[in-house]
Each structure stands twice: as C-alpha cells, then as structure tokens.
C-alpha positions as CSV (number, residue, x, y, z in Angstrom):
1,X,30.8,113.1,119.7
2,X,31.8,116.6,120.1
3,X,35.4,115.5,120.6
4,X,35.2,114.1,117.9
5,X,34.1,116.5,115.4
6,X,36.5,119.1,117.6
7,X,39.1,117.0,116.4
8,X,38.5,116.5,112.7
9,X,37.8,120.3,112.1
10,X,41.4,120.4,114.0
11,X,42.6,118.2,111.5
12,X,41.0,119.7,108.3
13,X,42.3,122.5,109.8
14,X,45.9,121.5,109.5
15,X,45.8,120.3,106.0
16,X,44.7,123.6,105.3
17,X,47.7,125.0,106.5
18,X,49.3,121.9,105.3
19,X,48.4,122.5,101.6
20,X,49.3,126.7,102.6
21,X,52.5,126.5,103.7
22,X,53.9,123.6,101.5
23,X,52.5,125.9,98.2
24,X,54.9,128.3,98.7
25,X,58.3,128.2,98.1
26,X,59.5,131.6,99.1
27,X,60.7,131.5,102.7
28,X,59.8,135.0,103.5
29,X,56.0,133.9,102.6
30,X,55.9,130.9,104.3
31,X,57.3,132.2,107.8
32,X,55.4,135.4,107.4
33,X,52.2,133.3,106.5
34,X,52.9,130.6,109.0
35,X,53.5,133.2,112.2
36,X,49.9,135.1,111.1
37,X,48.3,131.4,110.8
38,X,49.6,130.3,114.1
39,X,48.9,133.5,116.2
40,X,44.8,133.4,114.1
41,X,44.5,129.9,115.6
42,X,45.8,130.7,119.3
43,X,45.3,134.4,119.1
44,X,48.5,135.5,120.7
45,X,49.6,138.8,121.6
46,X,53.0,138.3,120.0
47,X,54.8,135.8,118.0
48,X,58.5,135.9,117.0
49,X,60.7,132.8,114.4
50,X,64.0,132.2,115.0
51,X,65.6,130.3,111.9
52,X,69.1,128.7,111.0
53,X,69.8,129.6,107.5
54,X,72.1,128.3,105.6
55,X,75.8,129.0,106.1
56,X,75.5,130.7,109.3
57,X,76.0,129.7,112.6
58,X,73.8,131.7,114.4
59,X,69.6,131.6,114.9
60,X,68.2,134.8,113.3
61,X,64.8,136.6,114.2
62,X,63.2,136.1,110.2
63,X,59.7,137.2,110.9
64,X,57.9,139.1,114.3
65,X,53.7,140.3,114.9
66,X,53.0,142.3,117.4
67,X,56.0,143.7,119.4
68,X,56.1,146.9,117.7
69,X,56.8,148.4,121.8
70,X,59.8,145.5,122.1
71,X,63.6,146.5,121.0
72,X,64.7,144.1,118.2
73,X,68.3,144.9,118.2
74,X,68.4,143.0,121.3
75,X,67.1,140.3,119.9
76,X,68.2,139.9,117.0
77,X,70.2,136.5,117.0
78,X,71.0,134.0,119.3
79,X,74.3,132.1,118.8
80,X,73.7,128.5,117.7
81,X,75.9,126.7,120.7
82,X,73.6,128.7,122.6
83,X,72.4,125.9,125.5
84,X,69.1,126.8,125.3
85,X,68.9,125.6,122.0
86,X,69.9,122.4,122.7
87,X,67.3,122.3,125.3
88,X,64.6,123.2,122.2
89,X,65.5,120.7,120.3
90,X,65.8,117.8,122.7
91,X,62.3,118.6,124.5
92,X,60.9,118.6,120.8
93,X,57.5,119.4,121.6
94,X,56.0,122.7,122.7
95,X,56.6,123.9,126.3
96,X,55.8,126.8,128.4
97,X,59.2,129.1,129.0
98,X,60.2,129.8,132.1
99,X,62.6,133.0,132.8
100,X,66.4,132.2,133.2
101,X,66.6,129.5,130.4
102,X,68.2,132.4,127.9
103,X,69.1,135.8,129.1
104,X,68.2,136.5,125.1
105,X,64.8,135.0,125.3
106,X,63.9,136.9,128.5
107,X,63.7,140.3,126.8
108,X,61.3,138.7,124.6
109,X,59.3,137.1,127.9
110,X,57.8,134.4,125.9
111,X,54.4,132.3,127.4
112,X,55.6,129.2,124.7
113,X,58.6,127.9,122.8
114,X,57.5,126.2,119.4
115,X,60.3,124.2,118.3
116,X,60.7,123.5,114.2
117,X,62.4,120.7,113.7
118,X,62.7,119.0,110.2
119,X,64.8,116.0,109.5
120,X,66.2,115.2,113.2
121,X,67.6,118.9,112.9
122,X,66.4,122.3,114.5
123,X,65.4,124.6,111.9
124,X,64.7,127.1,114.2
125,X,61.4,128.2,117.1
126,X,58.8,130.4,117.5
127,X,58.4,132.3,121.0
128,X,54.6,133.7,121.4
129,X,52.9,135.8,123.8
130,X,50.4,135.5,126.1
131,X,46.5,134.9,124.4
132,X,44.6,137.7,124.4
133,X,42.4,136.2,127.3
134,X,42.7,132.8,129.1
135,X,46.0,130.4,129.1
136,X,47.1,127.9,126.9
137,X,44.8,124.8,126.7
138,X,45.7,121.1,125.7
139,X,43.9,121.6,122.6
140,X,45.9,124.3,122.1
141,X,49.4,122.6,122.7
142,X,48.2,120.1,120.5
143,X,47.8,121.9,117.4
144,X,51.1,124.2,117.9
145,X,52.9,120.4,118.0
146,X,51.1,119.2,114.9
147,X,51.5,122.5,113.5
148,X,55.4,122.7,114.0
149,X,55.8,119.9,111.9
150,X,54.1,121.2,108.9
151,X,55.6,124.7,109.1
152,X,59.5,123.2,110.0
153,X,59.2,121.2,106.8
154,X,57.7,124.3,104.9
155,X,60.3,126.1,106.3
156,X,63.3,123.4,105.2
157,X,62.3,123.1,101.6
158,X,61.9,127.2,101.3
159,X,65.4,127.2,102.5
160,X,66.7,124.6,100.4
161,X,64.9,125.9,97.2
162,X,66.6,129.5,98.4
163,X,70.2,128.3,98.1
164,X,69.6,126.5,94.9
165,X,68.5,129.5,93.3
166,X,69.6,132.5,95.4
167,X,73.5,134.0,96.0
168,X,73.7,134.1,99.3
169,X,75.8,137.5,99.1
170,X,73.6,139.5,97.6
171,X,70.3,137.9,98.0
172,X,69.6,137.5,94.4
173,X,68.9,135.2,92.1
174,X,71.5,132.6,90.6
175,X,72.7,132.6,86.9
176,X,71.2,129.8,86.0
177,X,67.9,130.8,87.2
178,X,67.9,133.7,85.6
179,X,69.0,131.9,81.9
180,X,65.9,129.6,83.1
181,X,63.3,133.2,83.0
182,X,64.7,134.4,80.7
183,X,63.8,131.5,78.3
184,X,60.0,131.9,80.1
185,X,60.1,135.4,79.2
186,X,61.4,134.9,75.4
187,X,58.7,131.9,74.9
188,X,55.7,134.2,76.0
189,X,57.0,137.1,74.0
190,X,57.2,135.2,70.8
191,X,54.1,133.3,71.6
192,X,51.7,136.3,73.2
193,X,53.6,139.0,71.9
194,X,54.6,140.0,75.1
195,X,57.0,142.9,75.5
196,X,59.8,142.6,78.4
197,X,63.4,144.4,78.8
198,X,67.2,143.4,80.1
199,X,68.8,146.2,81.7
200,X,72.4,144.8,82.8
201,X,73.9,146.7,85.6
202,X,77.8,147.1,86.0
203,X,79.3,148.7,89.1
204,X,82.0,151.1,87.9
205,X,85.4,150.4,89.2
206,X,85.0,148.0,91.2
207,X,88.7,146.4,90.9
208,X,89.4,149.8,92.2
209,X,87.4,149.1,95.5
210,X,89.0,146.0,95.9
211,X,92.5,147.8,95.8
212,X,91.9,150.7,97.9
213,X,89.8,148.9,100.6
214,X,90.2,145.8,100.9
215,X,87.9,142.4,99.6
216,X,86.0,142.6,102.5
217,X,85.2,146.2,101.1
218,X,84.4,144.7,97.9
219,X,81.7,142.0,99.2
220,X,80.3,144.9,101.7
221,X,79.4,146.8,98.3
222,X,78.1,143.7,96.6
223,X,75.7,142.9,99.6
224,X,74.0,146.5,99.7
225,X,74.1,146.9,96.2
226,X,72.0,143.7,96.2
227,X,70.0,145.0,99.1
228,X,69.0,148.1,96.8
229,X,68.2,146.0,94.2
230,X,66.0,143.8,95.8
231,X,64.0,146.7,97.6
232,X,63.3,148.4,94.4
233,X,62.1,146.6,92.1
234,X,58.7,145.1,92.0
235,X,57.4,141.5,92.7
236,X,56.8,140.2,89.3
237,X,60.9,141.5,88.1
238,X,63.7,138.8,88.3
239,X,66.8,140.3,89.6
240,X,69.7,138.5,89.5
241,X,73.5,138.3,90.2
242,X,75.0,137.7,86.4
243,X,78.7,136.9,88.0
244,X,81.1,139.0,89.4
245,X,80.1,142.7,90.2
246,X,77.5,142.4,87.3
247,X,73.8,142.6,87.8
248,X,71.3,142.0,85.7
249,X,67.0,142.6,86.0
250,X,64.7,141.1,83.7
251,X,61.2,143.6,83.6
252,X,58.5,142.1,82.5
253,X,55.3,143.6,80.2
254,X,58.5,146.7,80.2
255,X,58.9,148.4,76.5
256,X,62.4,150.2,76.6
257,X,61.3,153.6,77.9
258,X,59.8,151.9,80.6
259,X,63.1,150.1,81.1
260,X,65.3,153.0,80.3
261,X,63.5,155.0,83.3
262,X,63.4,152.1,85.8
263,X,67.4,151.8,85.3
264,X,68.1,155.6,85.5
265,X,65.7,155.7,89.1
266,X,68.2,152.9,89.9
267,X,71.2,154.6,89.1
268,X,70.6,157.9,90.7
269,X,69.4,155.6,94.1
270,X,72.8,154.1,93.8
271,X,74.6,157.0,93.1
272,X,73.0,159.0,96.3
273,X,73.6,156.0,98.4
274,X,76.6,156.3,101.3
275,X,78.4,152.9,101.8
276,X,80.7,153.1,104.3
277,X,82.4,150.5,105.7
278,X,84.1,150.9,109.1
279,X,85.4,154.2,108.9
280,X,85.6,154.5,105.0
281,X,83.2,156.4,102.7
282,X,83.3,154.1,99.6
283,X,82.2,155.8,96.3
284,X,79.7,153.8,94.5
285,X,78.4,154.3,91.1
286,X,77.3,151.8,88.3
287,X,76.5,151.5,84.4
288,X,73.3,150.7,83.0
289,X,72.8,148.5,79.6
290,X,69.1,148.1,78.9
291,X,67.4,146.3,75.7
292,X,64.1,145.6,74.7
293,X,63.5,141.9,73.8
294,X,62.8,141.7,69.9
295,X,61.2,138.8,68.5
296,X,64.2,137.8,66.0
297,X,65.8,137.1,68.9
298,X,66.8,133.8,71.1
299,X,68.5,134.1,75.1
300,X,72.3,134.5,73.3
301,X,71.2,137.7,71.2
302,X,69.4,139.6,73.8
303,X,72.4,139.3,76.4
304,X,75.3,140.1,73.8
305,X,72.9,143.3,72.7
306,X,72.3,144.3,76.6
307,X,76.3,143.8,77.1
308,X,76.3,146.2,74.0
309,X,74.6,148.8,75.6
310,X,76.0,148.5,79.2
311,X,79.4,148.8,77.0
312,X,78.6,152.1,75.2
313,X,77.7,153.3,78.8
314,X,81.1,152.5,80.1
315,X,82.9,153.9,77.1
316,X,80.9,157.3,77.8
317,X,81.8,158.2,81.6
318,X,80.4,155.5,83.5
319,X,77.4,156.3,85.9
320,X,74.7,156.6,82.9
321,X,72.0,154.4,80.9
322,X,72.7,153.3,77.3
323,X,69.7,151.6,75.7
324,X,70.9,149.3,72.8
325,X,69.6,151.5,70.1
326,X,71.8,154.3,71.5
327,X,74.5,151.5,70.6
328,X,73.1,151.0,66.9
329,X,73.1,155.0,66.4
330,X,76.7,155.3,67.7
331,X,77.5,152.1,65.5
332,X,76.4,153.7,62.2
C-alpha cells in the first residue's frame, strides 16, 4: 500500500510539472523552471542543461544552479559530433557518468546524465551533482526518466515557438509578431483607453559599416545592438526587429514622455557602448522616432507617424529622439 500511494503522489507530481512546463512557451522559463523543479525533487548540489538550438551545430550550456565556484568558459559548448553525445542519446534513459566519457563533462564532474530527447532526436541533457546527502535511489532514477520526457518536449515546443517568432540574429521578435501586438495593443487602447507608445529605432549609417568593415561587421552590430535591447527594456515591452537595421519597441501603459525618456536612456547606452570587432573599434549610434498611440488611429497610421518622427531625427544630425509632435511643429 505505501508503494502505492508513493507512486501516485510521484505521478500527481509529474503532471504538475507536466501542466508547469508545457504552460510556458518561453524557453528561457521553461529550462530555468525545469532545472529548479528537478534539483527541488532530487535536491542536488548542482545542475547544468545543455540544448541544441536551432541553426547551430553545437550543444550550448542554456541554464546552470549552483556552480557559482565552477569556470563556465570551459564549459560552455560541446560540439554536436561530440561521441559522447551519441552515447546520450542511444542509452536514452538516465545514467550515472563515469569520468573519461567527455574531457568537457569532466570539468563539470557530473553524478547523472539526464538525456532530453523529443521526437527520436536529442534536444539536449542535464548533468547534476551529487544530493545533498545519500546517492541516487531507483525512485529517484525513475522520476528523472519520466521527468525527461515532459521537460524535452517542453523544451522542443519552446524552441519551435522561438524561431517562429524570434530573429535569430538579434534575439528579437519577428515582424509579423510585432504587427500581431501591435493590433493587441491598438484594440485595448480604443477599448480601455489604454495609453501605449512606438519608438522606432534606426542605426545611423549603417551602409557605411557595411563598407568599411565588412558584412560580418555589419551582423556583429546587429547582434549587440539586439543584445542591448533585449537587456533594457522591461518584461511586459515587445521589442522587435522591424527589417533591416531598423528596430522598433512597443511600451505599453507608456504616454510619450515616458516613451521619449525610455528612447533617449537607450540612445545614450548605445552611444557609450564599444563594439569592436576583431581589432576594429566600430562607431555605433542610432535615431529614435517615438509616438504616442492616438485613438483615430489603426496599425498603418501609428507606424507611418513613428517613421515620421524617426525621419525628423535623421534629417537633424542623427543620434537624437524626435517624438512625432516634434514632426507636426516642424511641419507647420
């Protein structure tokens, strides 16, 4: 009998989880919430993911607890052809490392090897620790095989949900999601009468970056220019890649002083930011267009206006923030 019941609050347990992991849709959440549910249940020291994205051809270390003493630029990736890999994914189920299997995995010195696997494909592994007292039990093994399923497939839909919506460049969000917010955005303004701003974001001369060091140069700029963006703004903000070197970030419950301000902290950031790349110092400045969404408007009218502004700011030096009533003063 107390198997039993063991057993069934093992179960409820994973549906939990189940229902946790499967909710989410961002793949930084789910990894970061499946690493802290899997070292609650077996209370491990440590625990590191290794995932394949998308695109690449290499394994890299997406989410770590617990090795704040360990040197992560070691351990950063592990090349997909990798033998050791291959030896994950055809044992399938959890097993206790041994050293020698990876000279990589070694410096993490792993008790067990999780593999995630999702579709007859390795998504990627988790390497944990030793438990905080005692060694890995059947029971134990049993729910980290159970559980690999549920987080792998987490893990795979996060991923594919993150290319459908994300450039993989820059980290930000797609066109077409953005046009899909903004529409959110315009319906709840007109319906609650809630504010929000555009503030479109142009990096100045960036044909010019192109020429004088290279396309490689060029994408080096988009990336951490995407990088800054993503670290500054806040969670509820939708930033996104508009095409090309344009930018643009929709700010929610923002009038446009409160959009005006969030651009020009942007711009200096940017401004005071060094990109180099190899041994060149790029210079890196960008113009600012912002708008406050008016309830005459649809999607078409608040772009064009935005463009408007981020089009004054060009024709007046580059590196500065024009809001679109600076346009409408200048136009009469």
């Amino acid at each position: 009998m107390e198997n039993k019941e063991k057993y069934l609050l093992s179960l409820e347990s994973l549906l939990d989880i189940s229902i946790l992991l499967n909710s989410e849709l961002d793949f930084s959440n789910v990894i970061q919430s499946a690493i802290l549910t899997c070292l609650g249940h077996t209370v491990n020291k440590y625990g590191l993911i290794y995932i394949k994205k998308p695109l690449n051809d290499f394994f890299e270390l997406s989410e770590y607890k617990g090795i704040e003493n360990m040197d992560i630029n070691n351990i950063l990736k592990i090349e997909s052809n990798d033998p050791f890999l291959d030896f994950v994914y055809k044992t399938k189920k959890s097993f206790e490392y041994n050293k020698g299997m990876s000279e990589l995995i070694d410096k993490i010195n792993p008790k067990i090897i999780v593999p995630l696997i999702s579709k007859n494909s390795l998504v990627g592994f988790m390497a944990l620790g030793e438990k905080y007292s005692g060694d890995f039990t059947d029971d134990d093994m049993e729910f980290l095989d159970r559980f690999s399923v549920i987080t792998a497939n987490a893990i795979e839909n996060s991923l594919l949900y993150t290319l459908a919506t994300k450039d993989t460049k820059t980290g930000l969000y797609l066109h077409h999601y953005f046009l899909a917010r903004l529409k959110e955005e315009i319906y709840k303004s007109k319906r609650y009468s809630e504010v929000f701003s555009l503030v479109m974001i142009d990096i100045d001369h960036f044909k010019r970056i192109n020429d004088n060091y290279g396309h490689q140069a060029g994408d080096y700029v988009l990336e951490k220019l995407g990088k800054i963006i993503l670290n500054y703004v806040r969670i509820s903000d939708i930033p996104s890649r508009f095409g090309g070197e344009e930018f643009s970030v929709l700010l929610p419950n923002t009038d446009e002083k409160g959009a005006f301000n969030f651009a020009e902290r942007l711009r200096v950031i940017i401004e005071n930011t060094e990109f180099i790349f190899k041994a060149d110092i790029i210079p890196v400045t960008a113009s600012f267009g912002v708008v406050e969404f008016s309830s005459l408007w649809d999607e078409r009218d608040i772009i064009e206006n935005a463009d408007k502004a981020l089009y004054l700011a060009k024709h007046s030096g580059r590196n500065n923030v024009k809001k679109y009533s600076d346009y409408l003063r200048e136009a009469e």
